[in-house]
N, C-alpha and C positions, 0 to 999 in steps of 0.2 A: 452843619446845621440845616434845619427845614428852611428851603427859600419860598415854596410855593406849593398851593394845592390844588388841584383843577378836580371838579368833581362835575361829571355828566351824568344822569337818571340815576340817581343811585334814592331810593325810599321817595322823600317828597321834595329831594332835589334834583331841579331838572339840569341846571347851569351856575355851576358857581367857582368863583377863583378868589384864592384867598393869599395874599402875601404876607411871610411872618419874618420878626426883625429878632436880631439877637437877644437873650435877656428873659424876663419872665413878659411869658403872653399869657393872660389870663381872657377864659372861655366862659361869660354867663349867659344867665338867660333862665326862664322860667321852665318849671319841672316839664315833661314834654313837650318844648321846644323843636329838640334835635340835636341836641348836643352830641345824644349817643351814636347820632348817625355820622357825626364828621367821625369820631371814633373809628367806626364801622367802616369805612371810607377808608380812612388814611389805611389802617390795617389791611385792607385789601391791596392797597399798593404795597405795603410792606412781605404782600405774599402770604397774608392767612387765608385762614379758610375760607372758602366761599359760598354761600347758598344764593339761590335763583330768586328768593324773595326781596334781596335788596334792590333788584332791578324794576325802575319805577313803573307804576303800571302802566302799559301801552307803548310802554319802548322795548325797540329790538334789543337792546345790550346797552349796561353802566360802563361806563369807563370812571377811571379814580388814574389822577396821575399826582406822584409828591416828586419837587426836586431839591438837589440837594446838591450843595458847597459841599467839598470834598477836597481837602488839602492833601498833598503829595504823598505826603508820609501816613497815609489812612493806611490802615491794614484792609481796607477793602481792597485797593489796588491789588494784595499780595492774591485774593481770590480770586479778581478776575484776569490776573495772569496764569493763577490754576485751571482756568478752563480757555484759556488761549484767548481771552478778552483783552487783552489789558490795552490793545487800540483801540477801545471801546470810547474810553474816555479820555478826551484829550486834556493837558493839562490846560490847570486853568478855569479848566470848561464844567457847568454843573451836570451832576449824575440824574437822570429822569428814570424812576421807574413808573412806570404804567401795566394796567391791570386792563383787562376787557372782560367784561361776564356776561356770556349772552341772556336770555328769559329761558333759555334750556338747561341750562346751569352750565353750559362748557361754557370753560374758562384760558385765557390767554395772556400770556406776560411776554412785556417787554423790555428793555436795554437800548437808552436812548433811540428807540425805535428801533432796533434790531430786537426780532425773537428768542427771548430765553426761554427755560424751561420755569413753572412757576417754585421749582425746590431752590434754585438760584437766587430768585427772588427774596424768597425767604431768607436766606442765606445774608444777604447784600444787608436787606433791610435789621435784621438783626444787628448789624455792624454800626448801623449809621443813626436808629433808633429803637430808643427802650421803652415801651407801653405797659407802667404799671398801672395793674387795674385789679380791682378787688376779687380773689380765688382763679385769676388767669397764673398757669404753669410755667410760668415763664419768668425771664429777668432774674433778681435777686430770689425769687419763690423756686427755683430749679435750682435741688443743691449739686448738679453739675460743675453751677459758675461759682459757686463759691471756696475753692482752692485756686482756682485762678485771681479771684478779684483779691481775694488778702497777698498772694503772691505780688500781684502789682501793686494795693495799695503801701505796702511796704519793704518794694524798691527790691525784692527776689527775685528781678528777671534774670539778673548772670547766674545767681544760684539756681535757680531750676533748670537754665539752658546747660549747667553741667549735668545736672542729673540726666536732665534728657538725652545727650548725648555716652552719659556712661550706660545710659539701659541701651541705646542704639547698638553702642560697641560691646555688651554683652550679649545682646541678643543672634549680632553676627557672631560672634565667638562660640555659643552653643550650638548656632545652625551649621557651624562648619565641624565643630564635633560630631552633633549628630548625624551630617551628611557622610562624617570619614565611619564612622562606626556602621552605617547601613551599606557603605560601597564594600566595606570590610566582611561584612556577614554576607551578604550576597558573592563575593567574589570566592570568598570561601565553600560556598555550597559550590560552588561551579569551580572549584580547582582541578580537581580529577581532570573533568571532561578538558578543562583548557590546558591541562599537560600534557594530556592523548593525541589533541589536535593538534600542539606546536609539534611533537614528536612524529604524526602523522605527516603536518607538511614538510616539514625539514626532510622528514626520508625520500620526498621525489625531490624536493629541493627545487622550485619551479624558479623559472627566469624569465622575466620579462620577453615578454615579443615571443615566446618560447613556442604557444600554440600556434600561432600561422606559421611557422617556419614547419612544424611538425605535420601540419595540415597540406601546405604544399609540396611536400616530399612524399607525402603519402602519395597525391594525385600524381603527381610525375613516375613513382615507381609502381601505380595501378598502370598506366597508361603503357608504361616500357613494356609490359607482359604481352596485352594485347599487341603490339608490331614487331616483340618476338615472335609470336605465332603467324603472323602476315609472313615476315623476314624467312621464315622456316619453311613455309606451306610454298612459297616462291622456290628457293633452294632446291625440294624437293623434286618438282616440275624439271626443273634444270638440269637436276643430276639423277632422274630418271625411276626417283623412286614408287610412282607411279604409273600404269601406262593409262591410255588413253583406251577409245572403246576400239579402236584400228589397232593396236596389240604392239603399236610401234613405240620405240624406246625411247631414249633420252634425246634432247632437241641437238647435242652435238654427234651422236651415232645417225643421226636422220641427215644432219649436214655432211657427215662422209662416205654414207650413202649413194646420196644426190652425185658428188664427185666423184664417185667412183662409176657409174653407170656415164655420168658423161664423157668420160676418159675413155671409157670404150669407144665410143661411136666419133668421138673428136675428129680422127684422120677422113671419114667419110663425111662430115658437112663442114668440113674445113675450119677457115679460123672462125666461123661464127659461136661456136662454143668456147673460146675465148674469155670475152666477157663475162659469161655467164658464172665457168670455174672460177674465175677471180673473183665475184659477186661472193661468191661461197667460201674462198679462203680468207675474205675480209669479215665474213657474219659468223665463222669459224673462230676466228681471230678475235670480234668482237663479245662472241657469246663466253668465253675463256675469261675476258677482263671482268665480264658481268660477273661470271662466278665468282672470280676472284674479290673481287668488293662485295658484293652479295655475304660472302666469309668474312670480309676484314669488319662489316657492318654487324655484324651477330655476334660475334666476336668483342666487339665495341662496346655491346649493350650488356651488360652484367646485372640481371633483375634481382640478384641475392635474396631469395625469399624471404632471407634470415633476418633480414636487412628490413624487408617490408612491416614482419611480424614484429621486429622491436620496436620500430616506430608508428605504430597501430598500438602496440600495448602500452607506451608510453603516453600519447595522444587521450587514447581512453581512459585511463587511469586519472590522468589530470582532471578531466572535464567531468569524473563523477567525483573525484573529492570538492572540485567547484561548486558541484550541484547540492552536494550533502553538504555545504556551509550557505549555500544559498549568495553565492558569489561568481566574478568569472573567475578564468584563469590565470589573468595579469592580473588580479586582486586576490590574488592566495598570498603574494609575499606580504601584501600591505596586513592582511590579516590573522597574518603570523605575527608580526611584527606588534599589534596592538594588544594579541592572548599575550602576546611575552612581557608585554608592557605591567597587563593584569598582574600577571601571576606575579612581578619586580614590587609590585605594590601590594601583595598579598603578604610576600618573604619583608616590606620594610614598613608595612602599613602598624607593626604595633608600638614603633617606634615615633612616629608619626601622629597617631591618634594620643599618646601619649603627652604629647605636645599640644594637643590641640584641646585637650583639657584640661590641662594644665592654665594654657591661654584663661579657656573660661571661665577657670576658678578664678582667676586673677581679675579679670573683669568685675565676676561677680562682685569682688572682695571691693573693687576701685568703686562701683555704683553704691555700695552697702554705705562706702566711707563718704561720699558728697549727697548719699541719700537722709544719710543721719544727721548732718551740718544741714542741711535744710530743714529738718524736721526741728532741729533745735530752735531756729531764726524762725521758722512759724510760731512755734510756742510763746517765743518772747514778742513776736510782730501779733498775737492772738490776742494777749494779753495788756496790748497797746492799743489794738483796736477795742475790744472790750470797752475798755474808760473814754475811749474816745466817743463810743457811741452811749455811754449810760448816759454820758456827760448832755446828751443830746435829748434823753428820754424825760428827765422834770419838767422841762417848760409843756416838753408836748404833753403833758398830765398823765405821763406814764411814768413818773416816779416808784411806783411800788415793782416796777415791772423789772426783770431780769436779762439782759441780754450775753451772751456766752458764743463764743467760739470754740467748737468743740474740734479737738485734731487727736483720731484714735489710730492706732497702728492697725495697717491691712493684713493679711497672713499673703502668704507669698504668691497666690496664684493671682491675686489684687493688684500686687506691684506693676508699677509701669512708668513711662517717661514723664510723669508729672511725683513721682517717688512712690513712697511707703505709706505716706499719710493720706484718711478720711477726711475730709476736712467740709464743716455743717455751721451753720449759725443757728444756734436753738434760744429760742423764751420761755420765762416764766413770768405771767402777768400780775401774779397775785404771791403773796410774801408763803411759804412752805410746799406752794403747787408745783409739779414736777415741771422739766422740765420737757420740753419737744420741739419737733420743726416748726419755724416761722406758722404758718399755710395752715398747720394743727391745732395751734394754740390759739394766734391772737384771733378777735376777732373781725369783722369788716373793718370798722372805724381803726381798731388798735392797727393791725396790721397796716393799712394805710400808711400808718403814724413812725413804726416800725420801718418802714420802705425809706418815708422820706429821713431818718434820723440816717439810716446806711448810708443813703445816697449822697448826703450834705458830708458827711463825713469819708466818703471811696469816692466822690465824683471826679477827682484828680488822677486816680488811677485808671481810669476805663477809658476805650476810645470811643467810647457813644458818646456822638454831640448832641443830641435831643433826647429828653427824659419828657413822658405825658403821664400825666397825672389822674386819674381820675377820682374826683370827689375825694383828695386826698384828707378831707377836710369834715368828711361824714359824721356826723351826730356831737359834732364841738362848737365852741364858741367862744366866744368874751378872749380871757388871757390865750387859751389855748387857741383860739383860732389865730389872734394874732402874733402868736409865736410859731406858727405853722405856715404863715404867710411870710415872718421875717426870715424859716429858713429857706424856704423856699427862691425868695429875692437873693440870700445868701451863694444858695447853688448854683441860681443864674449868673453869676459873675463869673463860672468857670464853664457850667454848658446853658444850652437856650434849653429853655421849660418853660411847656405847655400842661396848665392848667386849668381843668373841666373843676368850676367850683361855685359852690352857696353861699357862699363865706364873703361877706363886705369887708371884714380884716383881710381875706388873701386877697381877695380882687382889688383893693386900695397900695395893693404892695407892684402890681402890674407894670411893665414898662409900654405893654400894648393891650388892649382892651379889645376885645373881640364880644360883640352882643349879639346871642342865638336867638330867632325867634319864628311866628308861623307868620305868614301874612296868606292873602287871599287874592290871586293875581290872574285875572281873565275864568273867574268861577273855579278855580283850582288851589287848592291848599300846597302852600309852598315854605320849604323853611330857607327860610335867608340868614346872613349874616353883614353885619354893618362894626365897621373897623370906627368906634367912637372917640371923638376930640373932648376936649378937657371940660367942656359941658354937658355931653351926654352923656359921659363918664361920670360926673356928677350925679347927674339924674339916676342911672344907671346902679349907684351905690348906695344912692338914697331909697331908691326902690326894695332895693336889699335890705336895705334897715329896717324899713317902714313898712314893706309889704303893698297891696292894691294901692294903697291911697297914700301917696306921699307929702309929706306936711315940710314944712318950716323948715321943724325941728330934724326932720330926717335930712335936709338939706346941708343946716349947718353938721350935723352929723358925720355928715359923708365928708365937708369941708375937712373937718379935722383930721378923719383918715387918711384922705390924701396927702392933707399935708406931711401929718404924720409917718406915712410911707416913704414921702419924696425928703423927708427931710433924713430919714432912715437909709433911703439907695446914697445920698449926699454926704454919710458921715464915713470918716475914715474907713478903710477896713483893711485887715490884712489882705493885702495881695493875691489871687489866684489864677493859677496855669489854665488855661482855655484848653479842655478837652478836644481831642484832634476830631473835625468832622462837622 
């Protein structure tokens, strides 16, 4: 319910706080007052539209703040844990929205002082209050809500939560057909190519780790060529296959040479030649061992071209079927391995998808059967509502009037988690005139009348704790006004309602008295409001009777209304469920 309204510059109020009690609070006061501006108000905290003109003149920015009792089990909570709120509000604790409107027209909402966005707003304030008001699209006048609100007023929540759930598990059931019938057609266009490839990689057959090891053999038997020709081009020198520009032979014909010339002259410089022969039979002796390993090392090194060439063409091979899959080469197996996968689900996919619509026919068939069990329980819950509310339309002096729930079959593209059925509330005001929607037909006053006959009758079904009323009570009087104030007292026993009214029969039905009016405060026109006791009340009623000049007679007047009210909230009644909020 509404605890509080705090309203700053907003038209000709500059500061006002207003505390509202459970029960019917009724809002008078004389033709522009202001009454329409508390309206105007509250609705801006509830996140309607906003124009720059409410902001009073000479101030920066209105503010409008409503709070609001909020029990556990509100379906508000379930929203603002949709949007990662739901610490927002602690248990216990009341829910504050607040609105800021600059004089530029930007506009700012709040969440107990944390920034929302104002579609939030909106969103919240829908849950926790209803503002019906004469041609506003909204509430009971939007036949959106009306499959929902018969749904609850006549106890269809388990029914509909199956339906909704059978259209869920149909709807997955088609998407997973139609997912397999599109991998299917696509995999099909591309089978060719994916049997060419798995056939192309299987034929080099690649191995993990396979390229580096191919890449490093390579370099090692690049390299081995190159120090064959060093190893050779040495060899050569050695064993004399070249000479030098001196025409002298190989480095061992040069070493016995040398010995041989000093052998001659030996006996004539004695043993000093010695040394020198020995020097030479040792670089003789060592130049032999050199050849010799010099041969066992050439010998050693086998560069097998043969050898080179297949591991270059292997190498290369790889790395362009790599390239023309747009992979590496330790990612050919994985990518064989997944064509082969394809193509396992191209050869088992008709068996498969067969299955898989089978599935959703069977779904279909399961939503069809708990969609048509609901549409039955609507027709008979339509038809109970019906009487329920005609029952309501004589006293409001709409006797001649026709009230109908209309529930028409959708055609299939319609269907969805709330079933098969349209489901409208339409009138007819006058006895042979056709019927249509609410909003179409009645008129101001009728409609009105219309709203409050729904609401007395679904107000147990809905989780709006606040219903506002405005001038629900337009162009009636005598019985009728005072049958429109008893339902009104009525409704308030299950939610709090706020009524904007003319009417000394509703206003005598009140549990709180709220008096609109203009005063004249430091040369500035101002509207204020005054929460009146059992004498101004008085006054207040009598003024309604009687108009400018209140007499006697309008006094005792208003006596009897009230009493008559208080002795009306006093008398028995049937029992009612307190709407969550």
């Amino acid at each position: 319910m509404l605890l509080s309204l705090a309203i700053r510059d907003v038209v000709l109020i500059d500061r006002l706080d207003i505390a509202f009690r459970p029960g019917l609070c009724v809002l008078t006061g004389e033709t522009g007052a202001g009454k329409s501006i508390l309206l105007d108000s509250l609705g801006l905290a509830l996140g309607a539209r906003s124009e720059s003109g409410l902001v009073r003149a000479g101030a920066e920015r209105a503010t409008v703040t409503a709070t609001f009792e909020m029990p556990a089990d509100h379906p508000a909570h379930a929203l603002l844990a949709a949007h990662d709120l739901a610490d927002a509000v602690a248990p216990g604790e009341p829910l504050m929205l607040r609105r800021q409107l600059g004089a530029d027209g930007r506009s700012r909402a709040f969440l107990n002082d944390g920034a929302v966005s104002v579609g939030l707003l909106r969103s919240l304030g829908a849950l926790l209050c209803e503002v019906q008001a004469q041609f506003e699209q909204h509430g009971l006048l939007d036949p959106a809500t009306h499959r929902g609100l018969l749904d609850a007023h006549a106890g269809l929540g388990g029914q509909a939560a199956a339906v909704r759930d059978a259209w869920r598990a149909w709807r997955d059931a088609e998407r997973a057909a139609a997912e397999a019938e599109e991998v299917a057609a696509k995999a099909a266009t591309d089978e060719a190519y994916l049997r060419h490839a798995v056939e192309e990689i299987d034929k080099l057959a690649p191995r993990a780790g396979e390229e580096t090891l191919l890449a490093e053999e390579r370099q090692r038997r690049q390299q081995d060529e190159k120090l064959l020709e060093a190893l050779h081009a040495a060899a050569e020198i050695l064993s004399g296959g070249s000479n030098d520009r001196a025409g002298r032979g190989a480095a061992s014909d040069r070493l016995s040479q040398a010995a041989s010339q000093l052998h001659r002259i030996a006996d004539r410089v004695g043993g000093r030649a010695d040394p020198i022969l020995a020097a030479l039979d040792r670089a003789a002796s060592e130049l032999g061992e050199a050849e010799r390993l010099l041969a066992g090392l050439v010998r050693a090194i086998d560069p097998d071209p043969k050898r080179l060439d297949a591991v270059e063409e292997r190498l290369f091979a790889l790395r362009a079927l790599a390239r023309k899959h747009q992979s590496t080469v330790d990612g050919l197996a994985a990518l064989r391995d997944r064509m082969a996968a394809q193509l396992a689900a191209i050869d088992d996919s008709t068996g498969t998808r067969a299955r898989l619509r089978k599935a959703a026919a069977e779904t279909r068939k399961a939503y069809l059967v708990v969609a048509a069990a609901l549409s039955s329980a609507r027709t008979a819950a339509a038809s109970a509502l019906d009487k329920a509310v005609a029952a309501e339309l004589a006293p409001l002096k709409l006797e001649k009037a026709r009230f109908r729930t209309r529930i028409e079959p959708l055609p299939e593209d319609g269907w969805g988690e709330a079933g098969t059925d349209r489901v409208g509330f339409a009138v007819s005001t006058n006895p042979g005139a056709p019927e249509g929607p609410l909003d179409k037909i009645a008129s101001g006053g009728e409609l009105s009348r219309f709203l409050l006959a729904l609401k007395v009758v679904t107000a147990q079904a809905a989780p709006i704790g606040t219903l506002v009323f405005d001038e629900v009570d337009s162009g009636i009087g005598g019985a009728t006004a005072d049958a429109v104030g008893a339902r009104l007292a009525r409704l308030a026993a299950s939610v709090q309602v706020l009524v904007v009214t003319h009417s000394p029969q509703v206003a005598a039905r009140g549990s709180q008295h709220l008096r609109v009016a203009k005063a004249v405060q430091a040369g500035q026109t101002r509207t204020v409001i005054e929460t009146l006791d059992d004498e101004a009340r008085r006054e207040e009623v009598a003024r309604m009777l009687a108009g400018a000049v209140v007499t006697a007679e309008a006094r005792a007047a208003a006596d009897r209304l009230l009493a008559d009210g208080k002795a009306a909230d006093q008398a028995p009644s049937k029992p009612a469920r307190r709407a969550k909020g």
